[in-house]
BATI-420785 format. One record per residue (C-alpha): residue number from 1; x, y, z. Coordinates in pm, 1 decimal. Each point is the difference from the previous one (the first is absolute). Example, Ala and Ser with C-alpha at 12.3 -4.5 7.8 and 13.67 -1.06 7.14 Angstrom:
<sites>
  pos        xx        yy        zz
    1    1230.0    -450.0     780.0
    2     137.0     344.0     -66.0
</sites>
This chain:
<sites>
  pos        xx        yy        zz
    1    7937.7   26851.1   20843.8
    2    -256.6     282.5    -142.1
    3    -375.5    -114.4      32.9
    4    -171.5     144.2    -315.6
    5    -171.9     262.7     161.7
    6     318.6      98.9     148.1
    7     161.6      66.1    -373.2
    8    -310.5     183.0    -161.7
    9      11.0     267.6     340.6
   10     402.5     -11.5    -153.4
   11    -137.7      69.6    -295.9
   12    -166.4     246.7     113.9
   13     235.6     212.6     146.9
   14     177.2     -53.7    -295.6
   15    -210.9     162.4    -216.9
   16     -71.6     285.3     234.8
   17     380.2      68.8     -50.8
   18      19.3     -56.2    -373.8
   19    -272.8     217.9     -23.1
   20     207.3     334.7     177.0
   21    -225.7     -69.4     373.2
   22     293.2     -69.4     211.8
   23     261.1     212.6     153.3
   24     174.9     298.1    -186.8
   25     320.8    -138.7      35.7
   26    -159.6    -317.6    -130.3
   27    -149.4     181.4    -300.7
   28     330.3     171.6     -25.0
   29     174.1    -326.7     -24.6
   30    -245.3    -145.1    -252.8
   31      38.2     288.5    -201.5
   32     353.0     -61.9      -1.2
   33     -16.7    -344.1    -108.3
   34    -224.1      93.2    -275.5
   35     242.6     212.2    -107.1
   36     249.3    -256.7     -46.9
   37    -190.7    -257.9    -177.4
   38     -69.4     276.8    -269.8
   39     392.5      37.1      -0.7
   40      69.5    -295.3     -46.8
   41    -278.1     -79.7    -313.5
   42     -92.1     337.9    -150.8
   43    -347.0    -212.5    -178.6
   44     -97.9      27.1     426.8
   45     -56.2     371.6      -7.2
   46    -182.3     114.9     302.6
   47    -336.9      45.4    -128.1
   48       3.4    -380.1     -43.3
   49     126.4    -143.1     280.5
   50    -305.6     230.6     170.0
   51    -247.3    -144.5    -230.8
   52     165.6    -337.2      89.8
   53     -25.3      51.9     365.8
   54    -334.1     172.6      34.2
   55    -146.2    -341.7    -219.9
   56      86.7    -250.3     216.5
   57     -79.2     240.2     322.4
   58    -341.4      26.0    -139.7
   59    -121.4    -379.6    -206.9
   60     281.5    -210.9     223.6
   61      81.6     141.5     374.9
   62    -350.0      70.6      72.4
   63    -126.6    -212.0     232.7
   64    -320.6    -118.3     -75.5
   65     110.5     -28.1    -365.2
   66     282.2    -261.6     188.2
   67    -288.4    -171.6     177.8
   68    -241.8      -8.8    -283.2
   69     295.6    -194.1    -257.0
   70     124.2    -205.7     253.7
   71    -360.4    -170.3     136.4
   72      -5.2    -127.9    -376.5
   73     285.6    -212.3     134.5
   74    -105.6    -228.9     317.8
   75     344.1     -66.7     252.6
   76     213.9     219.3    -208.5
   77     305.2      76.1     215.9
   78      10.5    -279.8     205.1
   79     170.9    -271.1    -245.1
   80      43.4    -334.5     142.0
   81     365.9      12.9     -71.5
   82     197.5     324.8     -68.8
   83     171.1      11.1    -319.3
   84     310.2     205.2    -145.0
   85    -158.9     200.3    -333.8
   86     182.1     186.9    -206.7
   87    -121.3     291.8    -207.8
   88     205.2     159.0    -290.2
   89    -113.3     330.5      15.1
   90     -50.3     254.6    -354.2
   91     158.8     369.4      17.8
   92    -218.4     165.5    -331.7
   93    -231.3     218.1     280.6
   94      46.0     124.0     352.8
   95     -98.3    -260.8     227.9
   96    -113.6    -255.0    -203.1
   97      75.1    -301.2     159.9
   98    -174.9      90.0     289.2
   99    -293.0    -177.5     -33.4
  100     186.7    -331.7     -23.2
  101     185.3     134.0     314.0
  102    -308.2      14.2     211.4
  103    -144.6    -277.9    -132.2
  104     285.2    -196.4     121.1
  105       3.2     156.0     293.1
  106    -378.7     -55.4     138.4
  107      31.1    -379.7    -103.1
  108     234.0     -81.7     235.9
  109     307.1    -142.5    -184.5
  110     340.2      92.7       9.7
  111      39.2     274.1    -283.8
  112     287.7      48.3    -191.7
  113      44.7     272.6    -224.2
  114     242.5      97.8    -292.1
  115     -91.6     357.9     -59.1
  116      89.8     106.1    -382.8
  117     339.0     284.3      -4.8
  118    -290.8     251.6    -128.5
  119    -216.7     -64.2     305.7
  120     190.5     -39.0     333.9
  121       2.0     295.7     189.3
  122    -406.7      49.9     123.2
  123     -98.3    -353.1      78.7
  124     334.6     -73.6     230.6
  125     -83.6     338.9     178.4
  126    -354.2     -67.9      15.0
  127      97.4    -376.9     176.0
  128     262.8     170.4     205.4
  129    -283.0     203.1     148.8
  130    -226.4    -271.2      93.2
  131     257.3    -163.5     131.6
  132     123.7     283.7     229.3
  133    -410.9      26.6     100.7
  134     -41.2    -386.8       3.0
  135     325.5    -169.9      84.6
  136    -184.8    -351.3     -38.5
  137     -75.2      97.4    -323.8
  138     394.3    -117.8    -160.4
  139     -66.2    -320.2      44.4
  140    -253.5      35.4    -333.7
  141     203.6     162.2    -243.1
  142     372.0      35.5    -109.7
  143     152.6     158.1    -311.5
  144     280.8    -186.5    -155.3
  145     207.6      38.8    -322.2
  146     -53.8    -338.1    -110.5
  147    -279.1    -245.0     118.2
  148     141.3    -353.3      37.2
  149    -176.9    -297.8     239.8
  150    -367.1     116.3     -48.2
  151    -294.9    -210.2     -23.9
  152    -206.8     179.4    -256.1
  153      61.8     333.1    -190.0
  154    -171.8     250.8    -156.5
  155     171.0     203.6    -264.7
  156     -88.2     251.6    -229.1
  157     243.8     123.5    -315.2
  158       1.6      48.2    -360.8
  159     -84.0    -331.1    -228.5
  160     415.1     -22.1      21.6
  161       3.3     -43.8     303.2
  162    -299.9    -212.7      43.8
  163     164.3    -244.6    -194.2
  164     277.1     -18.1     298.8
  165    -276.6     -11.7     249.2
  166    -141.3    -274.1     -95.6
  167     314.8    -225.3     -86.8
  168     101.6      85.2     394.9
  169    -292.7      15.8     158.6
  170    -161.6    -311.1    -191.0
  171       7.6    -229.4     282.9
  172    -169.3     232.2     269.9
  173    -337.5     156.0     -23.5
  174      17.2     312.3    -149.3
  175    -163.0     317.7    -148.3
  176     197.8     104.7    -317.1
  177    -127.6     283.2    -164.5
  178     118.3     181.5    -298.8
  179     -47.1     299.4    -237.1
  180    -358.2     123.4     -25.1
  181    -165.5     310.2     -76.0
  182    -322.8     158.5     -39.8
  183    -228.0     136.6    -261.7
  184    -366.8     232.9     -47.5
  185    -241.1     -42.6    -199.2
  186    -203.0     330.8    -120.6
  187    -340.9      12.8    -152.1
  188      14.7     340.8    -153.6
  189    -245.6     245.1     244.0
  190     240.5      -4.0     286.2
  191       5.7     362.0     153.7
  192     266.0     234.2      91.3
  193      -3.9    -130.1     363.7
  194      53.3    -416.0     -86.8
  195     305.6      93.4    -241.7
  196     176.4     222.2     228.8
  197     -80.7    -328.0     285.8
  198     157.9    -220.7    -273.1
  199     316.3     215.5     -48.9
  200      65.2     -91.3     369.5
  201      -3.1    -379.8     -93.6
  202     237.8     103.1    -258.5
  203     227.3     229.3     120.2
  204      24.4     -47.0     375.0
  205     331.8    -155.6     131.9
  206     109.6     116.6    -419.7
  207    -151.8    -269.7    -132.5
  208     218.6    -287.9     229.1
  209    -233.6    -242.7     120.3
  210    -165.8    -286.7    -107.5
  211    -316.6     137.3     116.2
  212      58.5     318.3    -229.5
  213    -188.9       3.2    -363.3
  214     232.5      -0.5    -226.9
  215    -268.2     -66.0    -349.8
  216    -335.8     144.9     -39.6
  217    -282.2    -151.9    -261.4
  218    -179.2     216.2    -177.4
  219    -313.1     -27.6    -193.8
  220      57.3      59.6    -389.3
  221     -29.5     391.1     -83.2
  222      79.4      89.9     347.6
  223     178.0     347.8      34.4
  224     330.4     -57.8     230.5
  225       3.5     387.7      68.8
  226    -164.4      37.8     294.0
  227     147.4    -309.8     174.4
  228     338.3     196.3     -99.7
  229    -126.0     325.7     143.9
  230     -68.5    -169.3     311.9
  231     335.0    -192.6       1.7
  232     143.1     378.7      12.7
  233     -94.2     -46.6     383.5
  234     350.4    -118.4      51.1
  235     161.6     172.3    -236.2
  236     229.8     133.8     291.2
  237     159.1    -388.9     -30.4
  238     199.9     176.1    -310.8
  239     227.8     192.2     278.9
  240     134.0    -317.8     153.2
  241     351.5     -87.8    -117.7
  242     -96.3    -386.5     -41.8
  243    -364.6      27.2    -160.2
  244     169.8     270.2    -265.7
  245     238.7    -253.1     -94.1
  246    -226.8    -259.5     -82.1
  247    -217.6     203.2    -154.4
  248     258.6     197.2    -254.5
  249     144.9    -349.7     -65.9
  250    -328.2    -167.9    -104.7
  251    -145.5     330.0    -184.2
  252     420.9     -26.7    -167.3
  253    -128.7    -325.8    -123.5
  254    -316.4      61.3    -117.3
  255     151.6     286.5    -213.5
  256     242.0    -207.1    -155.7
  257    -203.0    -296.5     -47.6
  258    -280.1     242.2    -127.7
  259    -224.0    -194.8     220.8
  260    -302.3     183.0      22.9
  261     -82.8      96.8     374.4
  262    -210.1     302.0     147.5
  263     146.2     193.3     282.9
  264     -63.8     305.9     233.9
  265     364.2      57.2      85.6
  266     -25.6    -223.4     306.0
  267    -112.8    -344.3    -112.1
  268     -23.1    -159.2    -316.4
  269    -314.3    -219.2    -147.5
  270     122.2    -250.2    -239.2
  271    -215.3    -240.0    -163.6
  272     114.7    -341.8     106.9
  273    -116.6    -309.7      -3.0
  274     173.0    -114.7     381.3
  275    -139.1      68.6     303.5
  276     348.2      74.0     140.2
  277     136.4     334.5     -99.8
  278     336.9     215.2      95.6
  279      30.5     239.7     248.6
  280    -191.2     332.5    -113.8
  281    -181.8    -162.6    -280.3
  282    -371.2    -140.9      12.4
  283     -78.5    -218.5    -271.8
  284    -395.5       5.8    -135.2
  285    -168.5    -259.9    -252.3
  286    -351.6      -8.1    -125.3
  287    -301.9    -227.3      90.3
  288    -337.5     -88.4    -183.0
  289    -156.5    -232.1     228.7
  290      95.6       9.5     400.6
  291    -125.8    -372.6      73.1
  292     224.3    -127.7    -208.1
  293     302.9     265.4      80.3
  294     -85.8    -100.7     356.3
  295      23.5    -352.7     -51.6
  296     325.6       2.2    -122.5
  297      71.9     257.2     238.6
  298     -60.1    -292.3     278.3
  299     235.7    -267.8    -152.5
  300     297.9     246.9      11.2
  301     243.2    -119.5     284.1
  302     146.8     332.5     -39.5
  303    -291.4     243.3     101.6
  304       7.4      99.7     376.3
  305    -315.1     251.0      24.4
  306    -285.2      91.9    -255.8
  307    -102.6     350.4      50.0
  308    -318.9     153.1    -137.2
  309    -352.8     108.1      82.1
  310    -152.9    -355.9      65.0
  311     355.4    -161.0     178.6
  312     250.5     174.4     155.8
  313    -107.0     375.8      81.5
  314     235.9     282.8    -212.4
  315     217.0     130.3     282.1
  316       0.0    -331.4     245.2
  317     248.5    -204.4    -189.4
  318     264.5      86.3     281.2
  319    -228.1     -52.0     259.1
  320      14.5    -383.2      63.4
  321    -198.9    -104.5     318.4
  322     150.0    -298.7     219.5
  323    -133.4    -269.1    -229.6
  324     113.1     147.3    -316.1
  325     298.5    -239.4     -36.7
  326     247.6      42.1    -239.9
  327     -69.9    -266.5    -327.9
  328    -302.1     -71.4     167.9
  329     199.0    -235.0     235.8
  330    -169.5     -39.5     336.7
  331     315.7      44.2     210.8
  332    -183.6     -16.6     347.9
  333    -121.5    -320.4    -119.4
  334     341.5    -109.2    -105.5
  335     147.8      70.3     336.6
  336    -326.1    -172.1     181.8
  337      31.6    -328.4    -179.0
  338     391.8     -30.5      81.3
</sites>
C-alpha cells in the first residue's frame, strides 16, 4: 500500500520526467513514444501533446497545487473499503483522460481504465514508468479492453454513447458525461492581444475539445475582421493533411449551399445559431443584452467553459486547474463518497 504522501512524491517524479528533467536516454525514450502516439492519430501532432504535457506538469503535478485541491477533501485516500472503478477514457486530445487517471489514483480505489483506440499509447507509458519507479504503485491502476465487475464508473463519450453508459452502468454510481463545448462572449473593444489569447481557445488541439470555443457572440454591428486577422495566428493548421480536409470539405459545402461564411483561408466563420460547430469552422451570432444571453447561456447542458473578459480569461480556456472538472462534475467528490 502507497500512503498519500508517498504517491504525490510519485507524482512528482513523474512530472519531473514528463517535463524532459530525467535522464537522456529517458528523454530519448519519451521522445520516442511521443512520436508514436502522433503516428498513430495524426490530430496528436507534436506541438500538442507538448502543450498537453507541459499543462498538467504545471496546474496538476505541482505539488503544492496537489496539496492545496486535496485539503478541500478531509481522509481522501484512505477509503474505508477499497473499491474496483472503472473509467472509460475519451481519445479527442493528447492525454485527456488523465485527470480522471490521477484522480483515481490518489483516492485509493482500484482503477480500471479503458483507454479510447485514439488515446493509448502516452498514458500506458506514463503508468509503466511509475510503476518501474514505484512497483507498489500496480496495485492502483490497470488498463483493460473492456471493464466488467466494477463498482462504479466514470465514462465520458459522445451523447451516443452516453446513452449506452447509462443503460450499463445504471445500477452503479457513476459519472456519465457527454458532448459539450465551449463558447466567448465579446463586447466589441477587445484589443489585438485578447483576440489573438482567444484564437488559442479556438484553435489549440484544432478545435477538438470540449473545452475549445467553438461559437462566439457578438454585439450587433460588430466588425468580425479583426477577430479573423487574429485567427490567421494558426493559419499554419492549413498544412496539416487532416485539418485541410475538413476544412476544403466544409468551405465545398458552403459553396454549394451558397451559405454565406467569412474565411481567411484557414478557418471559416459561419453564422450559426449552435454552439457546436465542425472542425475548422467557428460559428458567431449576435447579442443585444448579455444578462439575458448569459442567462440562457447558464441553462445550456451543453456549454463546458464561458470565455470572456469578466469569466474565463481569452487564452486560459485550455488551462483547467485541478478543480476544473469536466461538466462541472466534482469527480474527487464522487470517488470520496464511494
Amino acid at each position: 500500500m502507497m500512503e498519500l504522501s508517498q504517491k504525490l512524491t510519485a507524482l512528482q517524479r513523474l512530472g519531473a520526467y514528463m517535463s524532459g528533467q530525467g535522464t537522456e536516454e529517458e528523454r530519448e525514450n519519451l521522445l520516442a513514444v511521443k512520436q508514436r502516439a502522433y503516428v498513430q492519430n495524426g490530430w496528436f501532432t507534436p506541438e500538442f501533446i507538448d502543450l498537453s504535457i507541459n499543462n498538467i506538469c504545471q496546474y496538476y503535478l505541482d505539488r503544492p497545487k496537489l496539496e492545496q485541491w486535496l485539503a478541500q477533501y478531509p481522509g481522501f485516500g484512505q477509503p474505508a473499503q477499497r473499491k474496483k472503478v472503472g473509467i472509460v477514457a475519451a481519445g479527442n486530445i493528447p492525454l485527456v483522460g488523465f485527470h480522471d487517471w490521477l484522480t483515481g489514483f490518489l483516492s485509493g480505489h482500484d482503477i480500471r481504465i479503458k483507454l479510447s483506440s485514439k488515446d493509448n499509447v502516452l498514458l500506458p507509458h506514463l503508468l509503466n514508468k511509475l510503476q518501474e519507479w514505484y512497483p507498489e504503485a500496480a496495485e492502483y491502476t490497470t488498463t483493460q479492453d473492456m471493464l466488467k465487475d466494477c463498482e462504479a464508473y466514470i465514462a465520458t463519450g459522445s451523447n451516443n454513447s452516453a446513452r449506452y453508459f447509462n443503460y450499463y452502468f445504471a445500477k452503479y454510481p457513476h459519472i456519465i458525461r457527454r458532448n459539450r463545448t465551449s463558447v466567448a462572449i465579446l463586447k466589441g473593444d477587445e484589443t489585438t492581444e485578447e483576440l489573438l489569447a482567444l484564437s488559442d481557445d479556438v484553435m489549440l488541439y484544432f478545435g477538438l475539445g470540449c473545452r475549445n470555443v467553438t461559437k462566439v457572440y457578438i454585439p450587433e454591428g460588430y466588425e468580425l475582421g479583426p477577430l479573423l486577422e487574429a485567427l490567421t495566428k494558426y493559419a499554419y493548421m492549413a498544412d496539416h493533411n487532416k485539418y485541410k480536409n475538413n476544412f476544403d470539405y466544409n468551405l465545398a459545402l458552403f459553396l454549394l449551399n451558397t451559405t454565406p461564411c467569412l474565411t481567411n483561408d484557414s478557418i471559416l466563420l459561419q453564422e450559426n445559431e449552435s454552439l457546436f460547430s465542425p472542425i475548422s469552422v467557428l460559428h458567431y451570432g449576435y447579442y443585444s443584452n448579455r444578462e439575458e444571453l448569459e442567462e440562457q447561456l447558464r441553462k445550456n447542458e451543453d456549454l463546458q467553459c464561458l470565455v470572456a473578459r469578466d469569466a474565463i480569461p481569452f487564452g486560459q480556456a485550455q488551462k483547467p486547474s485541478l478543480s476544473d472538472y469536466a461538466d462541472g462534475v466534482d469527480t474527487a467528490a464522487f470517488l470520496h463518497s464511494l
